[in-house]
C-alpha positions as CSV (number, residue, x, y, z in Angstrom):
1,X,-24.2,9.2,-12.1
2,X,-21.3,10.6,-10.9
3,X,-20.7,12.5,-7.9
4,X,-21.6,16.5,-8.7
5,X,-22.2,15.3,-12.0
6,X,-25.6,16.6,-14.7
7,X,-26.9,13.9,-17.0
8,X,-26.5,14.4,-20.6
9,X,-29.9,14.5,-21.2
10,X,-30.5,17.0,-18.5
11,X,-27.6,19.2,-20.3
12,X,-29.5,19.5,-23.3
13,X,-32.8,20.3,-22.1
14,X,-30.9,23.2,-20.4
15,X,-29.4,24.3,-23.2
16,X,-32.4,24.3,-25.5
17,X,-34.3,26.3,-22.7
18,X,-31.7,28.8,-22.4
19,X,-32.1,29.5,-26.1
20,X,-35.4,30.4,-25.6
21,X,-34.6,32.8,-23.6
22,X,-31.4,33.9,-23.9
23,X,-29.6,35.0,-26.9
24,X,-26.3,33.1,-28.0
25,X,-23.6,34.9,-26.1
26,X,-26.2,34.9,-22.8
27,X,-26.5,31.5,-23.3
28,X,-23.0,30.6,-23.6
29,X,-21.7,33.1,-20.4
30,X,-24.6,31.3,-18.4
31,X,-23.7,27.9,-19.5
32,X,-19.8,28.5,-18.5
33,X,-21.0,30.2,-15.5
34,X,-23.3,26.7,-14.8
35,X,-20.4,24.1,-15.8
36,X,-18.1,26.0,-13.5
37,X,-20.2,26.0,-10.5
38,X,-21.0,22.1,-10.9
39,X,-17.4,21.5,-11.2
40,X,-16.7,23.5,-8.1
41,X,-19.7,21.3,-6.7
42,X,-18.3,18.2,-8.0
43,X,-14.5,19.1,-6.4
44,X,-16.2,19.9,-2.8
45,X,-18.4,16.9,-2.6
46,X,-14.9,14.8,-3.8
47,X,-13.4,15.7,-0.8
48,X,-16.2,15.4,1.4
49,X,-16.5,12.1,0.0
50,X,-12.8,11.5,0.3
51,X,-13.1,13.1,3.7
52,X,-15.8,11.2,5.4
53,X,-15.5,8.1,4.1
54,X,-12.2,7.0,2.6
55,X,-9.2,7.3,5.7
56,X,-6.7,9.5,4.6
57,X,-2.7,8.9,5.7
58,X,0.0,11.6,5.3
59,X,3.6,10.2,4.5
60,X,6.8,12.0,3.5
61,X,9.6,9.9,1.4
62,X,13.2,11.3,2.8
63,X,15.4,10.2,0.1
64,X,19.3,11.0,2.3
65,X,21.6,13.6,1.9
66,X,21.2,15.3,-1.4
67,X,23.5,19.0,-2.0
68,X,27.5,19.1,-2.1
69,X,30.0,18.3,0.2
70,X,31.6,21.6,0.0
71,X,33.9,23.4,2.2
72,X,34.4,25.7,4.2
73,X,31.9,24.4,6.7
74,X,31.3,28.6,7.5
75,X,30.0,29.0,4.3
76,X,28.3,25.3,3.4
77,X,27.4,23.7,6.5
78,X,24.6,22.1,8.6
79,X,23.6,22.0,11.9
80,X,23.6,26.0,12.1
81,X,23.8,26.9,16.2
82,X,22.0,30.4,16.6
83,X,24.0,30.7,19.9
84,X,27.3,30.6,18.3
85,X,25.8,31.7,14.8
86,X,27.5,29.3,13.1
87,X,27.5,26.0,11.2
88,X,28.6,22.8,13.8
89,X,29.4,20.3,11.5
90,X,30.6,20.2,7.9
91,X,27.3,19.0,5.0
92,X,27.8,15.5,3.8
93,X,26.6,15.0,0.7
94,X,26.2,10.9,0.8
95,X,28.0,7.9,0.3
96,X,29.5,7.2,-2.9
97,X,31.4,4.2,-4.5
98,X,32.6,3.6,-7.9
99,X,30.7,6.0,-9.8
100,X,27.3,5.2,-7.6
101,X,26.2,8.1,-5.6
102,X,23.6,7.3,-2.5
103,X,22.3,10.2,-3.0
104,X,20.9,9.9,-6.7
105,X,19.5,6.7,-6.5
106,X,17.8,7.0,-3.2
107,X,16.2,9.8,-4.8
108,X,15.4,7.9,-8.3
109,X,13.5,5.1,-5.8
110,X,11.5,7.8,-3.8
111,X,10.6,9.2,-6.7
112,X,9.1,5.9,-7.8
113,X,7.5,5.0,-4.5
114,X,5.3,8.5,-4.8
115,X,4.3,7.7,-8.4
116,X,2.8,4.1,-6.8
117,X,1.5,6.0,-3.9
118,X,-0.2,8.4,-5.7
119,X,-2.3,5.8,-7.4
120,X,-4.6,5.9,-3.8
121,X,-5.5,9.3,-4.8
122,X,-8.7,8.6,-6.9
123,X,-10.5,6.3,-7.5
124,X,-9.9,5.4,-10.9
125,X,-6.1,5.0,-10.5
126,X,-6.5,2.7,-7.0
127,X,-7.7,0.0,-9.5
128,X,-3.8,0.0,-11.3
129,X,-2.6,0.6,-7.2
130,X,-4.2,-2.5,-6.6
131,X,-2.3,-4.3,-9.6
132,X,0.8,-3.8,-7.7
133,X,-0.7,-4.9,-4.3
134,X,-2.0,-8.2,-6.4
135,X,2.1,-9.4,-6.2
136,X,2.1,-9.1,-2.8
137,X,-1.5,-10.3,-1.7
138,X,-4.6,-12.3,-2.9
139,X,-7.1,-10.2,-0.3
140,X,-8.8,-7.6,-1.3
141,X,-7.2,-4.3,-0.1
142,X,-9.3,-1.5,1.9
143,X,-9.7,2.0,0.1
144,X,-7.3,3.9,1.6
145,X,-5.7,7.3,0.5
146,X,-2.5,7.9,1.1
147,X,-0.7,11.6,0.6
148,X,2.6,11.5,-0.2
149,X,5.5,13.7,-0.3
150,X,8.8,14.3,-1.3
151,X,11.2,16.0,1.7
152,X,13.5,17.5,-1.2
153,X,14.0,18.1,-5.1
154,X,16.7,16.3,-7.3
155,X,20.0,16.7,-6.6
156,X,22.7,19.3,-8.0
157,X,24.6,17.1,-10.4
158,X,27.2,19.2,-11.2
159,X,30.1,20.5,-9.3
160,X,29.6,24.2,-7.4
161,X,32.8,26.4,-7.7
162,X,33.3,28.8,-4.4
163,X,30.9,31.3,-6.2
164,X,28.1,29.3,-5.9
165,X,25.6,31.1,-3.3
166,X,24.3,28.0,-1.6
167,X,23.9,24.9,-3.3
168,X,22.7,22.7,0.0
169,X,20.1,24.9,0.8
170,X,17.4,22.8,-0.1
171,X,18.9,19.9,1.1
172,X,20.4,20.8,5.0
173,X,18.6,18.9,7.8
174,X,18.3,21.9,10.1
175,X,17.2,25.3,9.7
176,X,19.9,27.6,8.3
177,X,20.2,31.3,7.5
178,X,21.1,32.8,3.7
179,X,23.2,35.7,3.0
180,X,20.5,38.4,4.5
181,X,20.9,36.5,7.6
182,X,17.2,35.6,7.8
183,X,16.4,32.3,9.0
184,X,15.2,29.5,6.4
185,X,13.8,25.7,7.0
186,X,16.0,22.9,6.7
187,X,14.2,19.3,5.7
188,X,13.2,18.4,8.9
189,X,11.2,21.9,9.4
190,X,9.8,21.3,6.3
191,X,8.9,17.3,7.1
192,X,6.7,18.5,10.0
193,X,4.7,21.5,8.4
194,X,3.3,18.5,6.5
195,X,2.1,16.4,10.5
196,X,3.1,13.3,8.5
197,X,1.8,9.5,9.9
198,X,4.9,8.1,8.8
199,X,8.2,9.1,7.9
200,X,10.5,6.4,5.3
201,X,13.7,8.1,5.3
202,X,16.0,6.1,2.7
203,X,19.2,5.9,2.7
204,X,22.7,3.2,1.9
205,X,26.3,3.2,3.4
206,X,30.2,2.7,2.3
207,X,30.4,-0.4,4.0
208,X,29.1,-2.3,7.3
209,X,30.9,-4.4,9.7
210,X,29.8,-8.8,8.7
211,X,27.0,-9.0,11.7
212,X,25.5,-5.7,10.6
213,X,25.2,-6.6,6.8
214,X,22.1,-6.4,5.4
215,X,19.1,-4.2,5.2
216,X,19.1,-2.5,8.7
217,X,16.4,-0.6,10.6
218,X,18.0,2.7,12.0
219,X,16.3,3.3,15.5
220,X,16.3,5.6,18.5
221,X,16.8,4.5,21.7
222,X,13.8,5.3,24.2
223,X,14.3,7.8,26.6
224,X,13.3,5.5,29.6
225,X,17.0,3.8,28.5
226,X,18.9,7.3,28.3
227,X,17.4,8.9,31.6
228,X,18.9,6.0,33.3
229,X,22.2,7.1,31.6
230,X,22.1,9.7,32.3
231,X,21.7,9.2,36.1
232,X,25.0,6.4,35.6
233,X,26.7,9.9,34.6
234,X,25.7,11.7,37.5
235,X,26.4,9.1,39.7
236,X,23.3,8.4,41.1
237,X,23.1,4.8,38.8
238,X,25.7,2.1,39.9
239,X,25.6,-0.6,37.3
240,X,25.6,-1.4,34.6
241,X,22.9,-4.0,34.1
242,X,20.4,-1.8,33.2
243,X,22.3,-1.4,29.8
244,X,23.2,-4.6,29.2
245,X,20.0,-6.7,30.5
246,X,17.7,-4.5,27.8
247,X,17.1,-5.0,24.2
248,X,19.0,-1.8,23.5
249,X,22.2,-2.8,24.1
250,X,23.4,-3.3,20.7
251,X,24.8,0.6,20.8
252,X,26.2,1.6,17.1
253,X,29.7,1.6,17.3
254,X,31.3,4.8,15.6
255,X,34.9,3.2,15.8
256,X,36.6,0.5,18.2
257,X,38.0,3.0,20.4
258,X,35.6,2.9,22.8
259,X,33.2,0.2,23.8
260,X,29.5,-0.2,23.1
261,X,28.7,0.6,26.9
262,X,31.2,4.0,26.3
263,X,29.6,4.9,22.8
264,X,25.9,4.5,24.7
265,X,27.2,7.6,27.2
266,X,29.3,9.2,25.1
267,X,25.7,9.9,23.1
268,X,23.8,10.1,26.0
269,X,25.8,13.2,27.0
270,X,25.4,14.3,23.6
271,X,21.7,13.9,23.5
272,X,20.7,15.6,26.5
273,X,23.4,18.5,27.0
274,X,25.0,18.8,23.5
275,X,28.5,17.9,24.7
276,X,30.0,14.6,24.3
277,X,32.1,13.0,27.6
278,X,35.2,11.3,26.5
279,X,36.4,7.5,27.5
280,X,37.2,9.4,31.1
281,X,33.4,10.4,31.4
282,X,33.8,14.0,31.4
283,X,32.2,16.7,28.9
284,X,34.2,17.6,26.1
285,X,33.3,21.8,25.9
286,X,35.0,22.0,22.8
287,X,33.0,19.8,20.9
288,X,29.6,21.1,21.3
289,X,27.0,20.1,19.3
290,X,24.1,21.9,19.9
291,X,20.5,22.2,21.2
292,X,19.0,20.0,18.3
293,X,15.9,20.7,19.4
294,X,16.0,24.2,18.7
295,X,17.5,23.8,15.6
296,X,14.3,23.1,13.6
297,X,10.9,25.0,13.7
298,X,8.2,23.1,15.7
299,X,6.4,23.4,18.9
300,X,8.8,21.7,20.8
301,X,11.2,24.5,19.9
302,X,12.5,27.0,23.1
303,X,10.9,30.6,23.5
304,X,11.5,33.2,21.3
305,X,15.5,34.9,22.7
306,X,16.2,31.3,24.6
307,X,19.9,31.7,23.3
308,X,20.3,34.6,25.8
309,X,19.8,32.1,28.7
310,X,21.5,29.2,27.2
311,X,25.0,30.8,26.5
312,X,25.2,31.2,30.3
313,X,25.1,27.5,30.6
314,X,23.0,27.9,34.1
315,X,23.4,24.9,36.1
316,X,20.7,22.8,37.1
317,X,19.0,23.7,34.1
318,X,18.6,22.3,30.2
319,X,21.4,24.2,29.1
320,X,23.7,23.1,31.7
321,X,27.2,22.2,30.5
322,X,28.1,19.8,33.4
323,X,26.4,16.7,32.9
324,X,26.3,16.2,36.6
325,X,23.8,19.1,37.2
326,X,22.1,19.3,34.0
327,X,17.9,19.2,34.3
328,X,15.9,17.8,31.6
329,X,13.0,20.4,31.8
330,X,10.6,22.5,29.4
331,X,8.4,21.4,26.2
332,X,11.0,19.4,24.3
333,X,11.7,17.1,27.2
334,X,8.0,17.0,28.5
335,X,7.8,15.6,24.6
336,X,10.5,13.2,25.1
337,X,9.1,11.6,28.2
338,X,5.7,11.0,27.3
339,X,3.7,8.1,26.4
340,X,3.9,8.8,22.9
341,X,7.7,9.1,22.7
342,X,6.9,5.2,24.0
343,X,4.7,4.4,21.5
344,X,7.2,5.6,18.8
345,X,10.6,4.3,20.2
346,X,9.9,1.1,22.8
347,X,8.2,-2.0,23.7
348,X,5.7,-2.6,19.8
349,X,5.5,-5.4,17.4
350,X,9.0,-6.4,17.2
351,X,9.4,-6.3,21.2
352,X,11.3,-3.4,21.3
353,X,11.6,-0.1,19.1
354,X,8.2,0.7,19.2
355,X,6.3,1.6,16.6
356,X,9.5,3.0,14.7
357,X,11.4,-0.7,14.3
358,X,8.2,-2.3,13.8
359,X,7.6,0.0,10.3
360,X,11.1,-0.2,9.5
361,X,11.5,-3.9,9.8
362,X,7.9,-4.4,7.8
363,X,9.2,-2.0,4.6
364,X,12.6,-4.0,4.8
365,X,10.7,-7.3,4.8
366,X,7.8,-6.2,1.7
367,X,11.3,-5.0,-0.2
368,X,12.8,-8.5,0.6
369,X,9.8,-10.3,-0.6
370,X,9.4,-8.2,-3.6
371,X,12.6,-9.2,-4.8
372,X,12.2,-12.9,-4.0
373,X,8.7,-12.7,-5.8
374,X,10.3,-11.6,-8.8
375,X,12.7,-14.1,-8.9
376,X,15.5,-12.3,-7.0
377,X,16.4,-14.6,-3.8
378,X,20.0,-14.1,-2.5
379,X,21.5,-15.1,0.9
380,X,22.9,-11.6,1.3
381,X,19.4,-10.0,0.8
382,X,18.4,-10.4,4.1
383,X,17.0,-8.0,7.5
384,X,19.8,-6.7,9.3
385,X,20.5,-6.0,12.6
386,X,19.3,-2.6,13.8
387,X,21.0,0.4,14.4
388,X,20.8,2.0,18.0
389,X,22.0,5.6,18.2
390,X,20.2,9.1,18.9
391,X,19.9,9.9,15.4
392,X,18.5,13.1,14.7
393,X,15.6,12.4,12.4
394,X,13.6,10.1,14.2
395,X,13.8,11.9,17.4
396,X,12.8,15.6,16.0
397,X,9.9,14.3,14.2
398,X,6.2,12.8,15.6
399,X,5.7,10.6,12.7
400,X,6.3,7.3,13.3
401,X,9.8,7.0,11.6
402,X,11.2,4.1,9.1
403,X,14.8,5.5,8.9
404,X,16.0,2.3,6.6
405,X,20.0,1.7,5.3
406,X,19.3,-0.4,2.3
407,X,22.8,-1.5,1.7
408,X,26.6,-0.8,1.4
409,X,27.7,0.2,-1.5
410,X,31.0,-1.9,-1.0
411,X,28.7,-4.8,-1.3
412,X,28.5,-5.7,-4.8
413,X,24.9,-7.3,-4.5
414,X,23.4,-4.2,-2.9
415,X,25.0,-2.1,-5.5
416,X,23.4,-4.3,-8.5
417,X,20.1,-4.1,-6.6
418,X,20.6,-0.3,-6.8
419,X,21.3,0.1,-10.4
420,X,19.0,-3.1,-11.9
421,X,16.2,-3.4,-8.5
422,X,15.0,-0.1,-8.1
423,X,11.5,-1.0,-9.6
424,X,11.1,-4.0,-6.9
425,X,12.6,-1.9,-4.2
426,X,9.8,0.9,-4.9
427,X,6.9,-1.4,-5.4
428,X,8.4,-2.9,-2.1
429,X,8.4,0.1,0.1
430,X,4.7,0.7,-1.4
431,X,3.4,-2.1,0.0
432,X,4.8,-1.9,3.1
433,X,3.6,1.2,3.8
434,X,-0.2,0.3,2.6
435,X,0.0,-2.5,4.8
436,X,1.6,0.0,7.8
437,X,-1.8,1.5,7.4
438,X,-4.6,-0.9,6.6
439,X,-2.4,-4.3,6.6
440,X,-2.0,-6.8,4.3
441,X,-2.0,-10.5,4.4
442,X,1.0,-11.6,2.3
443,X,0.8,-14.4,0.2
444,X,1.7,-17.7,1.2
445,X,5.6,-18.5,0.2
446,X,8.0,-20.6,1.5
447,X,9.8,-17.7,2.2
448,X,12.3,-17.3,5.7
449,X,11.1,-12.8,5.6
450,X,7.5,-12.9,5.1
451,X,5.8,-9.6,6.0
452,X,3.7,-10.0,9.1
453,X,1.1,-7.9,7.4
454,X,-0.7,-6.6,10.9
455,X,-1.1,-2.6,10.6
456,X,0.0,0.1,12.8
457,X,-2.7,1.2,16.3
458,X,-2.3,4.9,15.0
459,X,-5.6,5.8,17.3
460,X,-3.2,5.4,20.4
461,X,-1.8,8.6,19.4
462,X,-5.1,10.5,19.7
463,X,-5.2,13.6,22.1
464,X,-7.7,13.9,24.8
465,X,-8.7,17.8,22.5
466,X,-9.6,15.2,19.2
467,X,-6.6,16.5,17.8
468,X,-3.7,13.4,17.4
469,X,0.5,13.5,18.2
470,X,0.6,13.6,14.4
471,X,-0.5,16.5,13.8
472,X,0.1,18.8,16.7
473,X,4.0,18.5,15.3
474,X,4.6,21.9,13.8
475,X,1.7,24.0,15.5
476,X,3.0,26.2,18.7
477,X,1.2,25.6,22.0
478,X,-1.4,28.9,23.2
């Protein structure tokens, strides 16, 4: 018998009773009355069941970009600054090469990784999620359900003329505000009302430079790294050996006019203070970037009116505009300096990265052995070098954060694995992120990017209250 469920048997014996002392239209107003209440009975005990017994993950899909690249950036934006009340940097829409758009096939392969996903759901449908896992595995995979979400729609398609009220609104990063001037959630807003596990945010580029070719891992730097920037910028930090001695000093390169040291405190400066210093070390004012932080909606976010403080710029305080006297105080960096800002971004399974490389490298390498599994093996599909920056996404999130470039669209292998893959690529991701929670023993293959398989310690993130880092995200502190 199922769970909440009546017999058949028991049915009509019910039936015939209520006949007896009913007449028809009693009986049939009981009887619907009866079937509703058992289904309602049924649903509750489902989740109980689901509840108590079977662990329950939360993960958002981020397929990039999405929207327009329209101009002018007043009107079609991102990165709205409530100080300034006005958009920072222009809305890019994706990368796009020869009729291929990033942003509609990152989407098309999200869309597929939440149909295989959603398989964990109910029983009956885990059997065909298990089918998929079978490729990938011979062990027996742990009931696990895993709630996944989509951090935007399909994209607009079609060209916007200048009339068009706001065609990226679903789409911006950031918060934003619409023609009433009342203040809407951008992605990442909306990412943590969900207090996601995990993050995969998916994305490909024009074109990479030859050691950087690949699939690459997209990672933020820990702050332990960027404090000790920062104190090479105030002066109180010497050398340089504390850069180039750790794993982190790799620093994405936007262009060859600076070095990697230079590009390391030229972001730095841009991810504590929201000004960038030139090759001369000293703050750019009229580039200004903003207070990321209090850009989205989440509890790290400053009080209520913080922009009448911060367009002062007091010194020796978070909104300083001299590098040289700026503090790094209140909820955001209390956040950033904790132990599970480590967890996330240092040290992990990979020996540096945390928890964040770690599940990007493990998705790369289940996409990598999904295509050699099916008979796809190429000596440009391979893991690529990660990227070491202060991207936005992983850093105003708590969900441990897979921020993956699948390719370069320049590269005429990843764009056929775009167009012809996107089935392997999905079924890939799947798996990697099953095995991110409950892990999976890949298959034995002579292959050089077999998945390690181990699963992610999410019970270091718990909270002395019983609560976890997960899903405190979006709630705002008493």
């Amino acid at each position: 018998m199922k769970r909440g469920g009546i017999p058949p048997f028991h049915l009509a014996v019910l039936i015939s009773v209520l006949q007896k002392m009913l007449n028809f239209k009693q009986t049939i107003s009981v009887l619907f009355i009866i079937l509703f209440l058992l289904s309602f009975i049924k649903e509750i005990n489902e989740i109980r069941y689901s509840s108590n017994e079977i662990p329950v993950y939360r993960v958002v899909i981020d397929p990039g970009h999405g929207g327009l690249s329209l101009l002018p950036r007043s009107r079609h934006g991102d990165r709205y600054d409530s100080i300034s009340e006005k958009y920072l940097s222009n809305y890019y829409a994706g990368a796009k090469y020869r009729g291929i758009e990033e942003r509609i096939f990152v989407y098309s392969i999200a869309e597929k990784v939440t149909d295989i996903l959603n398989l964990t759901l109910t029983e009956k449908n885990f059997n065909s999620f298990k089918t998929v896992l079978k490729k990938f595995s011979t062990d027996e995979p742990d009931r696990i359900i895993i709630k996944t979400f989509l951090s935007r729609g399909k994209s607009i398609e079609k060209s916007c003329s200048r009339d068009c009220e706001d065609p990226n609104a679903e789409f911006r990063l950031y918060d934003y505000v619409d023609k009433y001037r009342k203040r809407k959630e951008g992605r990442i807003s909306f990412i943590n009302k969900l207090n996601p596990h995990l993050l995969v945010s998916l994305h490909c580029d024009l074109q990479a430079p030859v050691y950087y070719r690949g699939m690459n891992p997209v990672i933020v730097a820990p702050y332990s790294l960027m404090a000790r920037g920062l104190d090479y910028l105030k002066g109180s930090e010497k050398g340089r050996d504390f850069f180039f001695k750790s794993l982190y000093r790799d620093w994405f390169p936007e262009s060859v006019r600076r070095t990697g040291f230079k590009w390391f405190l030229k972001d730095t400066s841009v991810y504590f203070s929201g000004y960038p210093v030139g090759n001369n070390l000293k703050i750019q004012k009229n580039r200004f970037s903003g207070y990321r932080y209090n850009m989205v909606n989440w509890r790290y976010k400053d009080p209520e009116k913080w922009e009448i403080t911060a367009v002062k710029h007091p010194q020796n305080t978070r909104y300083s505009d001299d590098i040289r006297r700026f503090n790094p105080e209140g909820d955001f960096w209390d956040r950033e300096k904790s132990v599970y800002e480590s967890y996330r971004r240092d040290g992990g399974i990979e020996g540096f990265g945390g928890d964040n490389l770690y599940a990007c490298s493990e998705i790369i390498r289940y996409i990598l052995f999904s295509l050699y599994l099916s008979g796809d093996d190429h000596k440009k599909q391979k893991p690529g070098k990660p990227y070491i920056s202060v991207w936005s996404l992983p850093i105003l999130v708590n969900a441990v954060t897979a921020y993956i470039e699948l390719g370069y669209l320049k590269n005429k292998r990843d764009r056929y694995l775009f167009i012809k893959k996107q089935d392997e690529i999905a079924e890939g991701i799947a798996a990697g992120i099953y095995s991110l929670f409950s892990g999976l023993k890949p298959v034995e293959k002579n292959f050089q990017y077999l998945p390690k398989g181990k699963k992610l310690d999410l019970d270091k993130y718990d909270l002395n209250d019983g609560k976890s880092y997960f899903n405190i995200v979006s709630s705002i502190p008493e």
